[in-house]
Backbone of each chain as ProteinMPNN parsed JSONL, in Angstrom:
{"seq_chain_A": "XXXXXXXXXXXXXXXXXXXXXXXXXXXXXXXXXXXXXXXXXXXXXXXXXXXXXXXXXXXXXXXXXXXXXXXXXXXXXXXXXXXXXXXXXXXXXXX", "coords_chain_A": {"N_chain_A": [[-17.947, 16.833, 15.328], [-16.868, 20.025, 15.29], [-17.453, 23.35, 15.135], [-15.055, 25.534, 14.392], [-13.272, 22.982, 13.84], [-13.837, 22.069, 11.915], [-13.316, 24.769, 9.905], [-10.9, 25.272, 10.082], [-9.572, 22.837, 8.816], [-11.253, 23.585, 5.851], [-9.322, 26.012, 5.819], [-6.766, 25.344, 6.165], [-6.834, 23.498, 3.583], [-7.224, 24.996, 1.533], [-4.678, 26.623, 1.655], [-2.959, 24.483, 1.272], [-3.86, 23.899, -1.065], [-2.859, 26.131, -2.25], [-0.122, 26.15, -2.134], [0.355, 24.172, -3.571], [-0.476, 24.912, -6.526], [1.609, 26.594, -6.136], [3.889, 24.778, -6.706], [3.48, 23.688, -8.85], [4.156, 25.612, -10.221], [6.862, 26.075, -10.116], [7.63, 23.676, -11.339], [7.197, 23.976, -13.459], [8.462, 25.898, -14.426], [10.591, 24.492, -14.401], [10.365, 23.078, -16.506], [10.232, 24.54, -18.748], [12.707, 26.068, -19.036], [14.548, 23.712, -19.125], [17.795, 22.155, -19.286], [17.767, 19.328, -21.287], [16.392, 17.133, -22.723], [15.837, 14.807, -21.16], [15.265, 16.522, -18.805], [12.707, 17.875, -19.039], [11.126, 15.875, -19.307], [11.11, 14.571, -16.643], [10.466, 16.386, -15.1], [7.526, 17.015, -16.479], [6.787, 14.37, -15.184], [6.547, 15.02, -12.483], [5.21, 17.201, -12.009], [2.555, 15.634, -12.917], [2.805, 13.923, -10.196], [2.473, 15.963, -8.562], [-0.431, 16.596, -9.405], [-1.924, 14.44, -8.85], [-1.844, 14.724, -6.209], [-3.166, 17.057, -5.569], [-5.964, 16.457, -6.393], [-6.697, 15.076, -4.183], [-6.666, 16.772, -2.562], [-8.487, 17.796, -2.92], [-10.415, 16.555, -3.572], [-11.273, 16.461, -0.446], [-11.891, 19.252, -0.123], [-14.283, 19.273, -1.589], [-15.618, 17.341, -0.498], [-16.246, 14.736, -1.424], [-15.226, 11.603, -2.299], [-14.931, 10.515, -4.652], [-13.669, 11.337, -6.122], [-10.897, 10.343, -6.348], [-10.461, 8.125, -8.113], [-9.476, 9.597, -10.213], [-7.151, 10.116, -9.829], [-5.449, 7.608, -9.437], [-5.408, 6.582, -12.208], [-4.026, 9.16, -13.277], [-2.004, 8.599, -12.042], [-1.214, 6.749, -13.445], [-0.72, 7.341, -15.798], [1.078, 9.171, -15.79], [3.331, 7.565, -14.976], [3.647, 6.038, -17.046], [4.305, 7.455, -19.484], [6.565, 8.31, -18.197], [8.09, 6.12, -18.579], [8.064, 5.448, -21.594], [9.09, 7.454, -22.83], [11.869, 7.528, -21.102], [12.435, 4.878, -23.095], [12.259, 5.831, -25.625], [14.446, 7.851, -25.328], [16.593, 6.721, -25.226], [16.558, 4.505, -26.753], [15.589, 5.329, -29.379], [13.249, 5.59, -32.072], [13.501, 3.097, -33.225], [13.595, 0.758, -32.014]], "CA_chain_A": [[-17.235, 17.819, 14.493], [-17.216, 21.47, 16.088], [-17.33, 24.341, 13.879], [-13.921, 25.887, 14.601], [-12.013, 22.628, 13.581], [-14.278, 22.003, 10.464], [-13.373, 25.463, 9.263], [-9.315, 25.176, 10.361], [-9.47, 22.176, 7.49], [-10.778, 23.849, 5.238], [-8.497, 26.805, 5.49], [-5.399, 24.414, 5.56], [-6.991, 22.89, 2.553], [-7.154, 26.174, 0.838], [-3.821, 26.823, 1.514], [-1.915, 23.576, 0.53], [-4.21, 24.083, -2.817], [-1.985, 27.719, -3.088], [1.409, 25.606, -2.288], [0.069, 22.857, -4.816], [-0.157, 25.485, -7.522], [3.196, 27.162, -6.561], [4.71, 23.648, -7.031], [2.992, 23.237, -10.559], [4.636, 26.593, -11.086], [8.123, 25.84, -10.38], [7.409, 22.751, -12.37], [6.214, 24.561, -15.486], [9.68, 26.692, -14.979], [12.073, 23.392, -15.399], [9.949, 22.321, -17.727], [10.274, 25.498, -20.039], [14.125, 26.133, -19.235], [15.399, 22.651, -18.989], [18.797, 22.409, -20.445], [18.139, 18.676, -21.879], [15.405, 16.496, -22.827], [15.417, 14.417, -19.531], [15.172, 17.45, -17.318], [11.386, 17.931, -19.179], [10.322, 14.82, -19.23], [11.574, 14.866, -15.399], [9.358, 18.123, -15.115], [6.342, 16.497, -16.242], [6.706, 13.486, -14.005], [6.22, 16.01, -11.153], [3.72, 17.667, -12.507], [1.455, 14.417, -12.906], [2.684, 13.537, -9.177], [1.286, 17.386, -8.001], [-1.98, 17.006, -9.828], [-2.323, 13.676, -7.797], [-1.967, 15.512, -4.822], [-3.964, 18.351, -5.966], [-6.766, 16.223, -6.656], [-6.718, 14.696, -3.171], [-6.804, 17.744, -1.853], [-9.513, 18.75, -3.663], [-11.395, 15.088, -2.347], [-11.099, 16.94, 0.965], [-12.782, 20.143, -0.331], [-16.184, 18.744, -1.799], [-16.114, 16.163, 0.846], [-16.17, 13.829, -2.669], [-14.131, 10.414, -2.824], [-15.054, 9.519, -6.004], [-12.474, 11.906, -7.376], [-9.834, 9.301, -6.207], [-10.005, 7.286, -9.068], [-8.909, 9.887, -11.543], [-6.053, 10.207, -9.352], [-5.036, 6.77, -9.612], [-5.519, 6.928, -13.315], [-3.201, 9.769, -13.251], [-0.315, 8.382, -11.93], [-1.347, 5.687, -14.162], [-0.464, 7.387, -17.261], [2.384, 9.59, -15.438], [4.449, 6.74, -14.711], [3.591, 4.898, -18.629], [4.473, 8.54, -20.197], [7.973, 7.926, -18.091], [9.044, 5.099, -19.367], [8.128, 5.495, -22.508], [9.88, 8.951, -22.797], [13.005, 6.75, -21.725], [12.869, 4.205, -23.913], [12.713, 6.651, -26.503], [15.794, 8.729, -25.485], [17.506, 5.654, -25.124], [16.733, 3.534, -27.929], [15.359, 6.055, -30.474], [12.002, 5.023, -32.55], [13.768, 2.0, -34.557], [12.972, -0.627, -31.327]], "C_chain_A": [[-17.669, 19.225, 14.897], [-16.592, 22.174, 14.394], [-16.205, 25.488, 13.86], [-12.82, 24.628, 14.014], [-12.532, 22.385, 11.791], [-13.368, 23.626, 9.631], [-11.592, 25.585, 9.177], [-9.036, 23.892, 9.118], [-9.474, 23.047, 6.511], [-9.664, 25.13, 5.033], [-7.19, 26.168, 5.391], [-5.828, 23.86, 4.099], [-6.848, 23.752, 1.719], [-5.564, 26.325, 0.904], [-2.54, 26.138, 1.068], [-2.531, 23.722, -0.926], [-3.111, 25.39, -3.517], [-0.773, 27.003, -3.267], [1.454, 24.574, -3.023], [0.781, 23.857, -5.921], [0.946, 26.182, -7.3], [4.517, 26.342, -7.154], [4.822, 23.418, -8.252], [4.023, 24.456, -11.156], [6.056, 26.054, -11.616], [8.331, 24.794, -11.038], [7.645, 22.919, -13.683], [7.961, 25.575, -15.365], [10.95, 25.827, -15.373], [11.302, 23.016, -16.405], [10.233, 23.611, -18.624], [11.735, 25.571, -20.284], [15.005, 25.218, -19.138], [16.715, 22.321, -20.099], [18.59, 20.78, -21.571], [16.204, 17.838, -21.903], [14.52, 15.686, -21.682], [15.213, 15.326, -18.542], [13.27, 17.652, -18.07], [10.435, 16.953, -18.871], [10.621, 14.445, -17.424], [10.221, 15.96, -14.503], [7.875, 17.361, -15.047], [5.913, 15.439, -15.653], [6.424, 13.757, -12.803], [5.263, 16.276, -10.959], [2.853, 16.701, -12.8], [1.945, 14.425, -11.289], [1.677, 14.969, -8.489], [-0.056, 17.314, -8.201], [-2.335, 16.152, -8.437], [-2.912, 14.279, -6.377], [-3.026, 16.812, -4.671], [-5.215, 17.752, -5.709], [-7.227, 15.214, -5.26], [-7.027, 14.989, -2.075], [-8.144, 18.387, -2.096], [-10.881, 17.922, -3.283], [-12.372, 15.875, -1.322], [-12.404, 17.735, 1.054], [-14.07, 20.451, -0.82], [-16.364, 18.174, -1.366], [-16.476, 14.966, -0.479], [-15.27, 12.811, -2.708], [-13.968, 10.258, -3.463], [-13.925, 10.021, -6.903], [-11.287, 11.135, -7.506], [-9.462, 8.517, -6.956], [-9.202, 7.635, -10.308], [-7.532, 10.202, -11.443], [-4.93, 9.077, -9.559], [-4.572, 6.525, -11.134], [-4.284, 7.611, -14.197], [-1.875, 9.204, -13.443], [0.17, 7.438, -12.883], [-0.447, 5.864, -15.534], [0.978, 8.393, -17.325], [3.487, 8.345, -16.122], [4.606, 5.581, -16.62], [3.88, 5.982, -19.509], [5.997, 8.253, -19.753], [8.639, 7.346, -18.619], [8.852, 4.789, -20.591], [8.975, 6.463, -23.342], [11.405, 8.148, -22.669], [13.588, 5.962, -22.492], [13.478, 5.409, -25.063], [13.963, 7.15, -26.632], [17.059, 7.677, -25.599], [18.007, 4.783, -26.72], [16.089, 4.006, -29.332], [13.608, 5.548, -30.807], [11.859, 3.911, -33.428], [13.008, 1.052, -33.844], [12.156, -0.206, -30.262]], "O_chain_A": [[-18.862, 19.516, 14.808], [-15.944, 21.892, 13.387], [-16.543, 26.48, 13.213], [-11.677, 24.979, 13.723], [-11.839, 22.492, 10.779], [-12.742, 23.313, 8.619], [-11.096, 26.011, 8.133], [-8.063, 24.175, 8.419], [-8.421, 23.487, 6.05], [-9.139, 25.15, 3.92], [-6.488, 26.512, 4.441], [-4.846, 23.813, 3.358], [-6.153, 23.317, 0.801], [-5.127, 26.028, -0.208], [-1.494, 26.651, 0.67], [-1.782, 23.67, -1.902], [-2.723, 25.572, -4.671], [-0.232, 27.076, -4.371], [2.524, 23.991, -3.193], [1.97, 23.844, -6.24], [1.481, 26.529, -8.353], [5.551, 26.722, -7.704], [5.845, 23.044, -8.827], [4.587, 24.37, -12.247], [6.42, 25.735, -12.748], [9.464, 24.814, -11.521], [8.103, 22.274, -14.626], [8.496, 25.846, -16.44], [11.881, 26.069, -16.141], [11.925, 22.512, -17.339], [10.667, 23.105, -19.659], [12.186, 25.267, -21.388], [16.192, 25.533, -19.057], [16.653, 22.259, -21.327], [19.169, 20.87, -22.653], [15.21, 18.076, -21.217], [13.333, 15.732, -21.355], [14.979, 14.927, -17.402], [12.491, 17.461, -17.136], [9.32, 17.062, -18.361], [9.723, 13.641, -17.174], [9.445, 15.956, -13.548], [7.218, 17.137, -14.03], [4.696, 15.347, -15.487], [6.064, 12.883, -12.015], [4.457, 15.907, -10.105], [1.864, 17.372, -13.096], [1.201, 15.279, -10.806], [0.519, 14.932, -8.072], [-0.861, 17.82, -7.418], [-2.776, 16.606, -7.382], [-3.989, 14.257, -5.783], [-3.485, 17.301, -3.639], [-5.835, 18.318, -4.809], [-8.255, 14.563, -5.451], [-7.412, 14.385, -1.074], [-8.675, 19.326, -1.502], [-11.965, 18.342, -2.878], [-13.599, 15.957, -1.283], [-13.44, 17.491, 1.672], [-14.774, 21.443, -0.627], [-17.566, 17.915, -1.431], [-17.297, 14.172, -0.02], [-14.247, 13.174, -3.289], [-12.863, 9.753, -3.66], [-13.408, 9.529, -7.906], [-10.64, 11.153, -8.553], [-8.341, 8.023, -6.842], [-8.59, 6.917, -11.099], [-6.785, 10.48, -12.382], [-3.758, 9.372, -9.794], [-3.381, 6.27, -11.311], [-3.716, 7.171, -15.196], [-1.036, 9.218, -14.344], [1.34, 7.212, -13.192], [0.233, 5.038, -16.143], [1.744, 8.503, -18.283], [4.115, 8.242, -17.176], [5.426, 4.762, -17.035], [3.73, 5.573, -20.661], [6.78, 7.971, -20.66], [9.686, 7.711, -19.153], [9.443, 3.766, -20.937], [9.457, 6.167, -24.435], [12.123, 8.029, -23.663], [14.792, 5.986, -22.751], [14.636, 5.759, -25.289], [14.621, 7.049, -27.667], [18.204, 7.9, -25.993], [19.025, 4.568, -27.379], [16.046, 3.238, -30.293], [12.856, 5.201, -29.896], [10.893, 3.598, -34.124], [12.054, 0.469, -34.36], [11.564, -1.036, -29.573]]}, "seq_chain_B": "XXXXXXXXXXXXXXXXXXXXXXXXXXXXXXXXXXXXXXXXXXXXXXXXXXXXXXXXXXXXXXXXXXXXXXXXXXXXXXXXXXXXXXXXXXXXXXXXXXXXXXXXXXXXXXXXXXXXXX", "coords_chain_B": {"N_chain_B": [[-10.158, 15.747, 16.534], [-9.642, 14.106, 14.262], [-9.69, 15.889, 12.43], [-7.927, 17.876, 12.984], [-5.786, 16.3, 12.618], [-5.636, 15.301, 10.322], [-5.434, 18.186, 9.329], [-3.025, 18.549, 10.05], [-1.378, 16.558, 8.523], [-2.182, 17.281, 5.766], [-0.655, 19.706, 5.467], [1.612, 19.146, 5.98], [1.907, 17.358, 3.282], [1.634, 19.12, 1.379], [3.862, 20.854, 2.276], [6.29, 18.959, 1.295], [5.719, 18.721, -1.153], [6.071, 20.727, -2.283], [8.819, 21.252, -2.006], [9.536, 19.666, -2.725], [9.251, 20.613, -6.065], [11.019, 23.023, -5.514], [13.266, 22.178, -5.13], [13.608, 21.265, -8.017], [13.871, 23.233, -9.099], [16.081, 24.607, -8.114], [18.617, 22.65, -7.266], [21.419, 21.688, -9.318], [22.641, 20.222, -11.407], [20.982, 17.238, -13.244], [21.052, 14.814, -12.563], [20.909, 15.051, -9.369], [18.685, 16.691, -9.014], [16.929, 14.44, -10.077], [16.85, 13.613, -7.136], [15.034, 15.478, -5.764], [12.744, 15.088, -7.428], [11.593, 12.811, -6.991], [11.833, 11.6, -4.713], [10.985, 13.379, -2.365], [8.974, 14.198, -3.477], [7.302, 12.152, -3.678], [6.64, 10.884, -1.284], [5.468, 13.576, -0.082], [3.009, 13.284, -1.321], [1.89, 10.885, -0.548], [1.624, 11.909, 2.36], [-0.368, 13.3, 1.752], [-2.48, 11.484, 0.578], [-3.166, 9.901, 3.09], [-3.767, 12.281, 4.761], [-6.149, 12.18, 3.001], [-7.625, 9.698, 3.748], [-7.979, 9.629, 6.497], [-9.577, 11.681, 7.149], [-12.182, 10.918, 5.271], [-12.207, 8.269, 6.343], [-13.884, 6.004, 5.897], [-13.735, 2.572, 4.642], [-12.855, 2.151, 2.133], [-12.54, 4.441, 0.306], [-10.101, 4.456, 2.055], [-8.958, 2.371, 1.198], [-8.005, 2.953, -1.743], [-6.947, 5.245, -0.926], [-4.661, 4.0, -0.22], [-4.198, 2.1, -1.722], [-3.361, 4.052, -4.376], [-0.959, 5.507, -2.575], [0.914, 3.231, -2.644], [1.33, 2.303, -5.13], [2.566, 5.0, -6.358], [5.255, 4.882, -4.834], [5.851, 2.526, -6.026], [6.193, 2.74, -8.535], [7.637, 5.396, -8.698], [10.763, 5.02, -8.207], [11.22, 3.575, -10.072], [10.553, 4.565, -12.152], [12.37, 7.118, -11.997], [15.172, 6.168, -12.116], [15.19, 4.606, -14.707], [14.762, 6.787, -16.167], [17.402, 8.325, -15.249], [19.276, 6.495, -16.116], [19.061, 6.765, -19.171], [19.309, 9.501, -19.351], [22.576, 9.401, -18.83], [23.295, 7.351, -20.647], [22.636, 9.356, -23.0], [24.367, 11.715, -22.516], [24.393, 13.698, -20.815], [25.46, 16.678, -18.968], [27.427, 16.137, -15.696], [27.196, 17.684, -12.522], [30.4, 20.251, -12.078], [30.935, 20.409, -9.666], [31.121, 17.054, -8.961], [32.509, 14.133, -8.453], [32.789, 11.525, -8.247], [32.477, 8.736, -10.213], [30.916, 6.404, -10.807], [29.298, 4.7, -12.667], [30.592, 4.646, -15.111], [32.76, 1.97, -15.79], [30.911, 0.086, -15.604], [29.549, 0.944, -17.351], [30.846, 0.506, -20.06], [30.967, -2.125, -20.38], [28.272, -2.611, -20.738], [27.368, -1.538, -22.711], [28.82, -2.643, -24.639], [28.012, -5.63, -24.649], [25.192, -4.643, -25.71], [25.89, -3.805, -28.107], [25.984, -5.866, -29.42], [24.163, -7.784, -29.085], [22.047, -5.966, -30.331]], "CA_chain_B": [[-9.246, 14.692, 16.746], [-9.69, 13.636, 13.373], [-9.846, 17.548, 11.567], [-6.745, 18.512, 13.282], [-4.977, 15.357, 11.924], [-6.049, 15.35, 8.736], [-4.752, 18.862, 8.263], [-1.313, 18.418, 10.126], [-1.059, 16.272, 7.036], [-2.469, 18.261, 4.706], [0.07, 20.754, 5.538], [3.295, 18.432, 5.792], [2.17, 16.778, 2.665], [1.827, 20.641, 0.326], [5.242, 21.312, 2.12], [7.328, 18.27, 1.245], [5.731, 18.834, -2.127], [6.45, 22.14, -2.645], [9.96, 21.56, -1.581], [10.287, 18.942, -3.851], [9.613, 21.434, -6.69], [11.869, 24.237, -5.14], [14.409, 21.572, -5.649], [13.946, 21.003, -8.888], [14.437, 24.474, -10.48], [17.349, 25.223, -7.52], [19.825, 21.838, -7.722], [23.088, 22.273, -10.412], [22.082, 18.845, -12.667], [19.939, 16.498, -13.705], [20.8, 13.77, -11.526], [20.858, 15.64, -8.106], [17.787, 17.264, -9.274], [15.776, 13.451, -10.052], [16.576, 13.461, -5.977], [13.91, 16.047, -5.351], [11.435, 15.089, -7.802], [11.532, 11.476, -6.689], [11.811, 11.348, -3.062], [10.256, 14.473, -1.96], [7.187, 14.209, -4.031], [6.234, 10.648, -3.147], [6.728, 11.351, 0.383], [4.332, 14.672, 0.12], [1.968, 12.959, -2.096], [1.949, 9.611, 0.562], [1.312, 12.28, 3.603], [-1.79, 13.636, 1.105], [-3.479, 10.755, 0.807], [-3.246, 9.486, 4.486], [-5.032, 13.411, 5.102], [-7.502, 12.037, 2.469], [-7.812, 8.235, 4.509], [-8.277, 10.078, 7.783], [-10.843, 12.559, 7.115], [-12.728, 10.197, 5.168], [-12.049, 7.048, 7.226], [-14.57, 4.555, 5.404], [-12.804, 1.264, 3.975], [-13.333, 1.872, 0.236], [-11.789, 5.384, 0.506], [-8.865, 4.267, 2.424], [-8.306, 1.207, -0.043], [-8.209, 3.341, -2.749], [-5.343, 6.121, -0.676], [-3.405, 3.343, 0.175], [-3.495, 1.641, -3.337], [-2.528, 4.672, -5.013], [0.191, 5.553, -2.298], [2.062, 2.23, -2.871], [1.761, 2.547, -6.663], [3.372, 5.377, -6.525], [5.907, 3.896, -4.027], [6.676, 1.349, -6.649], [6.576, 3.223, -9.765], [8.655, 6.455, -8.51], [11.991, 5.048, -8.003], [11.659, 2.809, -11.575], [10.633, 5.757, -14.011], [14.176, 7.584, -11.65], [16.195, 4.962, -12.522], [14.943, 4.556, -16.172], [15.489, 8.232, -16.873], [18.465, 8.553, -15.073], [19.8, 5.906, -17.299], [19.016, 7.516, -20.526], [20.217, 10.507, -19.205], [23.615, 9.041, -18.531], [23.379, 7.322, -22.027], [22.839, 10.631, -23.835], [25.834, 12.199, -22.234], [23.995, 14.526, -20.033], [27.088, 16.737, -18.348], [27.51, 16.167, -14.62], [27.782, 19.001, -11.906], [31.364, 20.377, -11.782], [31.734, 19.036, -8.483], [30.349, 15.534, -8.618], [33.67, 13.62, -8.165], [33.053, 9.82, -8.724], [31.089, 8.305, -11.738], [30.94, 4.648, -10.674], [28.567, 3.978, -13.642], [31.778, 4.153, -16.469], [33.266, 0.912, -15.728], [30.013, -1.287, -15.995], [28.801, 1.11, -18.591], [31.123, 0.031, -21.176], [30.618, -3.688, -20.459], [27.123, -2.728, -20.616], [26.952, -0.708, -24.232], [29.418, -3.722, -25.842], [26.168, -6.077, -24.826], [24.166, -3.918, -26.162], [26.151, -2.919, -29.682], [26.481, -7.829, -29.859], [22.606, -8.388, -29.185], [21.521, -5.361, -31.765]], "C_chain_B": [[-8.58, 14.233, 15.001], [-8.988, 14.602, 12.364], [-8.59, 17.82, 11.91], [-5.482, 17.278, 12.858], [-4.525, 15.795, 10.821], [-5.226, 17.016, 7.991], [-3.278, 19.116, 8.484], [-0.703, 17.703, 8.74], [-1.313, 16.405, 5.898], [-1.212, 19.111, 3.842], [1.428, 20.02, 5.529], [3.168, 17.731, 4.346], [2.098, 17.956, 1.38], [3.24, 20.958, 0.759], [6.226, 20.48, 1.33], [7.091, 18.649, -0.369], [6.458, 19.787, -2.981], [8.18, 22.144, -2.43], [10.576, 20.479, -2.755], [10.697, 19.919, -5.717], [10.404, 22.638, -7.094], [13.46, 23.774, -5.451], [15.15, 21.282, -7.305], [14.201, 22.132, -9.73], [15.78, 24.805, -9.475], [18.385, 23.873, -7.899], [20.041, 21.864, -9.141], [22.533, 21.252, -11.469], [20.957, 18.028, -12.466], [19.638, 15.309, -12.859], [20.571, 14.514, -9.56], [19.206, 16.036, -8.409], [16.401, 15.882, -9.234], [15.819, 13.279, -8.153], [15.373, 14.041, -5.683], [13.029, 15.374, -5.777], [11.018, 13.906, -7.504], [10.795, 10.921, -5.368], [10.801, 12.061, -2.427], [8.55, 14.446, -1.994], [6.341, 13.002, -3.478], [5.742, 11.042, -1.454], [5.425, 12.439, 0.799], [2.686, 14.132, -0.439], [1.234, 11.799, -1.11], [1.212, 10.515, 1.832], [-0.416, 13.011, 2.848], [-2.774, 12.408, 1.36], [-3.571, 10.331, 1.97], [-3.902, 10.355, 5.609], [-6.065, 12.536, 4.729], [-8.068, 10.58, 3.629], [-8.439, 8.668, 5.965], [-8.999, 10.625, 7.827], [-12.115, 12.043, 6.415], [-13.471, 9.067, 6.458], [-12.862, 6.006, 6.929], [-13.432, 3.543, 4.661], [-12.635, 1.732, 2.227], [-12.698, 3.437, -0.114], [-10.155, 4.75, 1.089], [-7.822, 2.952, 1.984], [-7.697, 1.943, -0.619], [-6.772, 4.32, -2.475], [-4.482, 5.225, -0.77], [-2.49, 2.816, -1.295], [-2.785, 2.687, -4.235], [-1.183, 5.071, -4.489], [1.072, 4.509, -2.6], [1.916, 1.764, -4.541], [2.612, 3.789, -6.69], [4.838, 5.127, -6.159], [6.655, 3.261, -5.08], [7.327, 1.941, -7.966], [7.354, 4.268, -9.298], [9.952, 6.475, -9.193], [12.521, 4.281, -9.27], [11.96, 3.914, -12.783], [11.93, 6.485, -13.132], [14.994, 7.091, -12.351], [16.354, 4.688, -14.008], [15.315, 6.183, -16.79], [16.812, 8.784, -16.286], [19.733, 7.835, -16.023], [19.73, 6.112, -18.422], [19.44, 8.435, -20.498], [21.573, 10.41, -19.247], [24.138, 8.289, -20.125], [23.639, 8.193, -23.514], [23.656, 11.105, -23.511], [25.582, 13.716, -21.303], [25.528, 15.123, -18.956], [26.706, 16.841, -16.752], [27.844, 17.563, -13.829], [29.508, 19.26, -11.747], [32.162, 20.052, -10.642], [31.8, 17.808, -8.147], [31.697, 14.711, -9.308], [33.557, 11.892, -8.649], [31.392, 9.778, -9.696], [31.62, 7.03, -11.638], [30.053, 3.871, -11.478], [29.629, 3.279, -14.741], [32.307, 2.954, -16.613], [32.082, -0.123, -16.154], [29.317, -0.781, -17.812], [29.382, 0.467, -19.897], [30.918, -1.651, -21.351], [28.923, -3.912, -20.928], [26.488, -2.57, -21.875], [27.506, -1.734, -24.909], [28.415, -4.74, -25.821], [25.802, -5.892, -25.489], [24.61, -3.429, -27.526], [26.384, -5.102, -29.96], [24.731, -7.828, -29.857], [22.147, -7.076, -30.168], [22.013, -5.682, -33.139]], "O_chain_B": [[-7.4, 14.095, 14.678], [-8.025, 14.313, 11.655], [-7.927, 18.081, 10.906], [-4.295, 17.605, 12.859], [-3.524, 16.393, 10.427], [-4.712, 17.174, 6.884], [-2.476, 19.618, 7.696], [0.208, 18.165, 8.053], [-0.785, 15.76, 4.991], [-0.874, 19.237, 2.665], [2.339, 20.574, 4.914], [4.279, 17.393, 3.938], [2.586, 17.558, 0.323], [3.987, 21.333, -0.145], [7.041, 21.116, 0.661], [8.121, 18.896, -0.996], [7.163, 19.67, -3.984], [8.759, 23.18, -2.758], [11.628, 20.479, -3.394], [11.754, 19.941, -6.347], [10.556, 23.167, -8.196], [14.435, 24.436, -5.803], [16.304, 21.155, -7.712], [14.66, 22.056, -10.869], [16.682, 25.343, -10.118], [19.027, 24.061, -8.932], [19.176, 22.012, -10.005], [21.931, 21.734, -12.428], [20.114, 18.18, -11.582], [18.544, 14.867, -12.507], [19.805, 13.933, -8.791], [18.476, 15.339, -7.704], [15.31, 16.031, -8.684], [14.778, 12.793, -7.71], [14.495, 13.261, -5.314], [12.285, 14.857, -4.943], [9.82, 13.783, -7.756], [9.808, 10.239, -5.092], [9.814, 11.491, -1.963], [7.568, 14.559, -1.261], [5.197, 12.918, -3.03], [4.718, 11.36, -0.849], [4.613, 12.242, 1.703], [1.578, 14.502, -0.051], [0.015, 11.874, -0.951], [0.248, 9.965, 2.363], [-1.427, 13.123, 3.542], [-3.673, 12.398, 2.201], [-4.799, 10.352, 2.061], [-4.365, 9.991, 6.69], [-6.84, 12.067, 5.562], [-9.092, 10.8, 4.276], [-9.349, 8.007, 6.465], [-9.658, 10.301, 8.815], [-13.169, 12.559, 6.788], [-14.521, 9.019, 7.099], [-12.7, 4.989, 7.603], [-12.367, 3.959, 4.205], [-12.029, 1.047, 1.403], [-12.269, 3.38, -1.266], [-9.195, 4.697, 0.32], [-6.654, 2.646, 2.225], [-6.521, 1.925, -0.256], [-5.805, 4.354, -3.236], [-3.448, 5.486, -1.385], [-1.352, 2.891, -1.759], [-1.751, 2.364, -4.819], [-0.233, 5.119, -5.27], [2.202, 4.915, -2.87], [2.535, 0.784, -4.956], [3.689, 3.497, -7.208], [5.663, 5.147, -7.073], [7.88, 3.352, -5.147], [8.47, 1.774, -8.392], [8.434, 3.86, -9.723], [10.369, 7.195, -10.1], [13.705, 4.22, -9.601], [12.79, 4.124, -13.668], [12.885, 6.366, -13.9], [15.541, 7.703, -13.268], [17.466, 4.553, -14.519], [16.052, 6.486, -17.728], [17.313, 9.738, -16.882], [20.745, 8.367, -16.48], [20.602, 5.464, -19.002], [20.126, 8.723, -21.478], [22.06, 11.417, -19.762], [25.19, 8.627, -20.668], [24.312, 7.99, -24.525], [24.343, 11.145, -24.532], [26.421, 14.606, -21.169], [26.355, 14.401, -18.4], [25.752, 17.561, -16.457], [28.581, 18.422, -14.314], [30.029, 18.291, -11.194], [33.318, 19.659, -10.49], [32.434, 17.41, -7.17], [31.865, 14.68, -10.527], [34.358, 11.311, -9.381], [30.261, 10.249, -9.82], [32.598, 6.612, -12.258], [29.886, 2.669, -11.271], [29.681, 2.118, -15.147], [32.406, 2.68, -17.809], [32.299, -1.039, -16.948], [28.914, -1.398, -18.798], [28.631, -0.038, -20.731], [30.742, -2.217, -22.429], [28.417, -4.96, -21.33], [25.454, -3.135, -22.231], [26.871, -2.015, -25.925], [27.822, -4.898, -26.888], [25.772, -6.751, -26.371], [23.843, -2.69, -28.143], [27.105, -5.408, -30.909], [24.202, -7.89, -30.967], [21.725, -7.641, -31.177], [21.506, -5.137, -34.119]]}, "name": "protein", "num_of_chains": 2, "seq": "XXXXXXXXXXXXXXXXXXXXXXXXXXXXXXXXXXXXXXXXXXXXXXXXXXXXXXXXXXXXXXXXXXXXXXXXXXXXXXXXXXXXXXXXXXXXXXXXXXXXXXXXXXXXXXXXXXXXXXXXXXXXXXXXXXXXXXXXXXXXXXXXXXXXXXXXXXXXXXXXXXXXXXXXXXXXXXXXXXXXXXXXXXXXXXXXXXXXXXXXXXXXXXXXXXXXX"}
C-alpha cells in the first residue's frame, strides 16, 4: 500500500460521503413536498437505502467492519417500515 | 491495485446513488419516480459494498457485503411493487402522458375478490 493510493481512497471516500449527503438531501425534499402519502413513504425507503451506503462508506473511513452489521439491520427495518406503510394505505388499520 | 479499485467503486456507487435521488425529486409521478428509487439505489448501494469487500478482502467482511447486497436485491423490487400497488389502489393520478394502464382490467377482477373474501 503506497502512500499516494492510500490517500486517493480516502479522498474519494470523502467525496462520495458529500454525494451521500446530497442524496439524503434531495431525499428529505420529496419527502417534505410529496404530493401523496406513497411518494413519502417512497422518500424514506431511499433514505434508509443511502444511510446503508453511507455507513459502508464510512466502514472504509475508520478502516472498521464491524459497522456492517448496523447496516444490515438497517435495511432490515427499511424494508419492514415498507411494507407495513403499504399494508396500511391499502387496507387501513381494521386488518 | 486494490485502493484504486475500491474507489472506482466508491465513486460509481455515490454516483448511481445520487442519481437515483436526482430522480426522485425530477420525474412527473409516483410510479416513474419508484423507477429511480428502486433500481438506481440498489445498484449504487451493490457497487458500495463490493468497494467495502475489496478494500477489506477478509471472508467475514465480504460475507457480510454480499449478504446485505442480495437482501437488498430481494427486498427492493417487493416493498416497489407493494407500494406501487397501494398507490394505484388509492387513486394516485398518473403523468399526463402515460398512455396505457394495463392494471384496470385485472384490477377490477381483483377488488370484486377482495370486496367477496372481506
Amino acid at each position: 500500500m503506497t502512500e499516494t493510493g492510500n490517500s486517493l481512497l480516502e479522498i474519494v471516500a470523502m467525496l462520495s460521503l458529500g454525494m451521500l449527503s446530497l442524496a439524503l438531501f434531495f431525499a428529505l425534499i420529496r419527502l417534505a413536498k410529496g404530493p401523496s402519502l406513497p411518494d413519502r413513504v417512497m422518500a424514506l425507503d431511499l433514505m434508509g437505502s443511502i444511510v446503508v451506503g453511507m455507513i459502508a462508506v464510512y466502514c472504509i473511513v475508520t478502516g472498521n467492519a464491524e459497522f456492517l452489521d448496523t447496516g444490515i439491520v438497517l435495511a432490515l427495518i427499511g424494508f419492514l417500515s415498507t411494507v407495513a406503510f403499504a399494508k396500511f394505505i391499502e387496507k387501513g388499520l381494521s386488518r | 491495485m486494490t485502493e484504486i479499485l475500491a474507489a472506482l467503486l466508491l465513486f460509481t456507487g455515490s454516483c448511481f446513488t445520487l442519481l437515483a435521488a436526482f430522480g426522485i425529486v425530477r420525474l412527473p409521478d409516483l410510479f416513474t419516480r419508484l423507477h429511480a428509487a428502486t433500481k438506481a439505489s440498489t445498484l449504487g448501494v451493490g457497487c458500495l459494498m463490493a468497494a467495502v469487500a475489496i478494500h477489506f478482502g477478509s471472508l467475514e467482511t465480504t460475507t457480510r457485503a454480499v449478504a446485505t447486497t442480495i437482501f437488498l436485491l430481494l427486498t427492493a423490487p417487493v416493498g416497489a411493487h407493494l407500494l406501487a400497488r397501494a398507490a394505484y389502489w388509492m387513486g394516485v393520478k398518473f403523468w399526463e402522458k402515460t398512455e396505457i394502464d394495463e392494471m384496470r382490467s385485472h384490477w377490477e377482477v381483483y377488488s370484486k375478490q377482495a370486496r367477496e373474501d372481506s
